[in-house]
N, C-alpha and C positions, 0 to 999 in steps of 0.2 A: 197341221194336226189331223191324226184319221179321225173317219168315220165312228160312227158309236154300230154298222154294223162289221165293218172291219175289225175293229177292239172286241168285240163280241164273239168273233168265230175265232179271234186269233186266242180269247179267255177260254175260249169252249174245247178249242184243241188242248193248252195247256191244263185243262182241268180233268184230265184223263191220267196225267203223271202224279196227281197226287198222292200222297200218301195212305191217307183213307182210314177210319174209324179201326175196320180189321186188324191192317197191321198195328197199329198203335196200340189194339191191347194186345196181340201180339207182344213186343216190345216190353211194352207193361209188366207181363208177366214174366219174362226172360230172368235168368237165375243171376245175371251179371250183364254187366255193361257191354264186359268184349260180345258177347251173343245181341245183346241187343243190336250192334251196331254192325254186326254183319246184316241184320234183316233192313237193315239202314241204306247201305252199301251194294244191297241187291239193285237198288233203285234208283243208282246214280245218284240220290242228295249229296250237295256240295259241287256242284256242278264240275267236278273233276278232281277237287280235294283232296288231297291225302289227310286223315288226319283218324291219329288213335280212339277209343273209347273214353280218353279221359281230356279229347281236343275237340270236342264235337261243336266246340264257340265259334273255331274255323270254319266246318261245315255249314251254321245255320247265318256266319255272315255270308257266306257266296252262296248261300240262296238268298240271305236277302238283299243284296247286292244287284241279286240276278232280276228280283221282281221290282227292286224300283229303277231298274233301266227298263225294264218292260212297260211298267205305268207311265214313264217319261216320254215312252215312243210311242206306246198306245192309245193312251186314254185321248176318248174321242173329247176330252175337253180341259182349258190347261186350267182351270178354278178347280176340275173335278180330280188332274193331276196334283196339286197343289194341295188338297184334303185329305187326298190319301198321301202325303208325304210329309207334312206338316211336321208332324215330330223330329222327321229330321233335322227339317231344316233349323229348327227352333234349338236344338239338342245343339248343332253345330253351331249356327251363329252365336249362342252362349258361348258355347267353347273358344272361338275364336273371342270374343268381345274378354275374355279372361287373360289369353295369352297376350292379347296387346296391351292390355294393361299392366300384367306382370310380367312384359316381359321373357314371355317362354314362347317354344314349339309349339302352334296346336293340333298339328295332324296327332300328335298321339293321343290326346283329349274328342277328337271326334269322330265319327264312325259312319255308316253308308251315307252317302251323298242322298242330298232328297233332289227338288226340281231344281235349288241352286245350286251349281257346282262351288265346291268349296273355294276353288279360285276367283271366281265373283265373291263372294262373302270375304275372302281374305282383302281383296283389292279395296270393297266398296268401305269394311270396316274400319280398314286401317288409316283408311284416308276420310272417317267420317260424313260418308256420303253414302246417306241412308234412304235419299229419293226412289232408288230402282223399287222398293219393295212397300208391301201393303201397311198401312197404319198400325196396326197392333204391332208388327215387328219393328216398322220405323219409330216407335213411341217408347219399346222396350228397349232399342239401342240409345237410344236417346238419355233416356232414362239411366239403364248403366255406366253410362260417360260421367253423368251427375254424380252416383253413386261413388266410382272408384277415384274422380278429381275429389269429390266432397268428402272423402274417407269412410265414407258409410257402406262401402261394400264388404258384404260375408258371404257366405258360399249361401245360406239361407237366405238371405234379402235379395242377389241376384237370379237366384233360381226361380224365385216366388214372382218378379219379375216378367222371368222370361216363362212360366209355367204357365202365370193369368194371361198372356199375351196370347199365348197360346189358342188357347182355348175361346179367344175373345176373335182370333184369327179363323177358328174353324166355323164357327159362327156365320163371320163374313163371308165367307169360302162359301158354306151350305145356300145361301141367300133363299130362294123359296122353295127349292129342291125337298118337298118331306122327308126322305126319307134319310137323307147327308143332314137334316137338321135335328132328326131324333138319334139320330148316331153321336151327333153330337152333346144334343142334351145328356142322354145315359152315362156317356163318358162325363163329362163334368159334372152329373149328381155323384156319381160314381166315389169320385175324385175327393169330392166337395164331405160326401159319409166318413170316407176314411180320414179326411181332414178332421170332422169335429168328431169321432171319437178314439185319434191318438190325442188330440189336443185334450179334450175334457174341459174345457174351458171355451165359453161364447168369445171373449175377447181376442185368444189365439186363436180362435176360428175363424174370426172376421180380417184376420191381419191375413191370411193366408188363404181363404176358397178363392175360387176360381169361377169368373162368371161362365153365363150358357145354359144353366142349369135349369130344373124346372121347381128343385125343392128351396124355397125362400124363407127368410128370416124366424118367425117363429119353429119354423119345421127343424131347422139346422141348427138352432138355439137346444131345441129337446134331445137333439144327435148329442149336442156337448159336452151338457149339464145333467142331465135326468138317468135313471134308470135305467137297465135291458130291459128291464118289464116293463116301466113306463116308455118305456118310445116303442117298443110293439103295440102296444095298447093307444098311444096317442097319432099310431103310422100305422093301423091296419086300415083305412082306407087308402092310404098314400098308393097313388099308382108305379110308387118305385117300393113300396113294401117289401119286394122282392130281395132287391139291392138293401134294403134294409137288414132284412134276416137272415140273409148271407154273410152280410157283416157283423151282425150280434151272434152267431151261433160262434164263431173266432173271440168275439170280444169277450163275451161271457166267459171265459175259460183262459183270459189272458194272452193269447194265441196272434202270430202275427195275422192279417187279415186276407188269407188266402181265398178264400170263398168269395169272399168280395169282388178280390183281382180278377177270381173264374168269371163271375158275373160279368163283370163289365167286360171281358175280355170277348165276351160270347155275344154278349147285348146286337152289335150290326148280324150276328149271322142268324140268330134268332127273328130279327127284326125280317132278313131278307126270306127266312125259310116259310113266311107267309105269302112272299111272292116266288114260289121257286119255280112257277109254272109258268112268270111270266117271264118272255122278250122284249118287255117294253123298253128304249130308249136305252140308256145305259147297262141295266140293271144286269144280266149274265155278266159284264165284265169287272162289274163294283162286285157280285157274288166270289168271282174266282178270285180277287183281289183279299178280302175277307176271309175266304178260306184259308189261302196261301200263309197270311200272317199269324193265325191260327194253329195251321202248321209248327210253323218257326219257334210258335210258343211251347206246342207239345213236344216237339224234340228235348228241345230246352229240358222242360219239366221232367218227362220221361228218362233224362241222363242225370240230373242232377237227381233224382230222388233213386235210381238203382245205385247211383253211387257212394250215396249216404244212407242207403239201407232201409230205406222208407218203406214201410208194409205196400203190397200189393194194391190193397182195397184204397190206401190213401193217394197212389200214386193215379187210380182209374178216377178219384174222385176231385180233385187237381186236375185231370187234362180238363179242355178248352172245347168247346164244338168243334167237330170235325167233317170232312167229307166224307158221304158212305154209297155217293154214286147218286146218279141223276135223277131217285125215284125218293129219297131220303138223309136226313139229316140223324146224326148218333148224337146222345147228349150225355 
């Protein structure tokens, strides 16, 4: 495993190739998708890709492709590899723990490899030997077996499953690291807001949040049940107030919860743009890790909203933090 300052000069080179705050509203503002994605295609994303204006899913997999072989070789620590990959892994070993029980292919169900290669996960799943891997995951496969022998599996009960595992995994991952442990919290309030106010109800709320989090039982009970105006009013001291009113300005007005998504989506780079000046210990390489995914999101958003016509100002207000060079953060 390298070094954290090997991983560090190797993030610091790489974070020169970014995209950057600029071009993205660039982009933004472009009259159509085909010009968008020439300003795209200036810049080599897609790591060699061909792929039109309306294929750009190709392009932001072989970038993400590309960064989590980079964090697999990099990262000077394989707990700090394993937190930033998590999703995947979790994303796939579901996928896979579905095809074995029904009986299907699951490479087409699963997408970038995280730290376990999918052929470990196929091998270790199929033969129910679930030792190689950390408790949250070994407890959610476990658990799925129950599920689809006991007939109780649906795409909702195994997802919810492997979603809490998740997050109860990144947890373990972060151990006393602050800064992997408040990434973590934000994503699982996050998570846990948008839970109880699509549900509207404490009881589907409770079936479904996700541990990690720092807002607890009364607090996620008022998310449920009460008010827009009551839960601003009952959550303006809440230190995720934030994540709150991102999510009520959406809800209020029936709207799926995009503000929210931004939120949490920004939350680590925010968190790190208070240390942007440091080199301590890992922190340049979890920064350019953060940015990168960031990236991946705003291409995303930025194609899918010139393509369906989304006003300009919605589409600047939708992207995610971005990189805008070594002196500043764009938000």
């Amino acid at each position: 495993m390298p070094n954290s300052i090997f991983a560090n000069a190797r993030a610091s080179v790489l974070e020169t190739t970014l995209l950057g705050a600029e071009r993205f509203l660039r982009m933004a503002d472009c009259a159509s998708p085909d010009e968008a994605i020439k300003i795209l295609q200036e810049t080599g994303f897609g790591d060699g890709t061909e792929a039109s204006a309306g294929d750009t899913e190709r392009l932001v997999e072989a970038e993400e492709k590309k960064l989590a072989a980079f964090i697999r070789e990099a990262s000077p620590d394989d707990r700090l590899a394993r937190f930033l990959l998590a999703e995947y892994d979790f994303r796939n070993a579901e996928a896979v723990m579905r095809a074995k029980h029904l009986r299907l292919d699951f490479r087409p169900m699963c997408g970038t490899e995280g730290a376990y290669p999918l052929s470990l996960l196929e091998s270790k799943i199929y033969a129910d030997d679930y030792g190689r891997f950390d408790a949250p995951l070994r407890c959610a496969l476990a658990a799925a077996d129950e599920l689809f022998v006991g007939g109780g599996a649906t795409g909702r009960t195994v997802n919810t499953l492997f979603t809490r595992a998740m997050y109860e995994e990144l947890m373990l991952l972060a151990g006393k690291r602050k800064e992997l442990r408040e990434i973590a919290s934000v994503r699982a309030d996050a998570a846990n807001i948008g839970v109880a106010l699509r549900a509207r109800s404490w009881p589907l709320t409770q079936e479904t949040m996700v541990p990690g989090g720092s807002l607890k039982g009364e607090e996620l009970r008022v998310l449920a049940e009460e008010s827009a105006d009551a839960i601003r009013e009952k959550m303006r001291f809440s230190p995720r107030r934030e994540l709150v009113c991102a999510a009520l300005e959406n809800f209020a007005e029936g709207q799926p919860l995009t503000l929210l998504e931004r939120a949490a989506d920004s939350a680590a780079l925010l968190l790190l743009k208070k240390k942007r000046y440091s080199d301590e210990g890992y922190l340049p390489f979890l920064r350019y890790c953060y940015y990168k995914l960031a990236e991946l999101r705003n291409v995303t958003i930025v194609f899918a909203c010139l393509e369906n016509g989304v006003d300009r100002s919605v589409v600047r207000a939708r992207m995610r933090e971005s990189y805008e060079g070594q002196n500043g953060y764009h938000r």
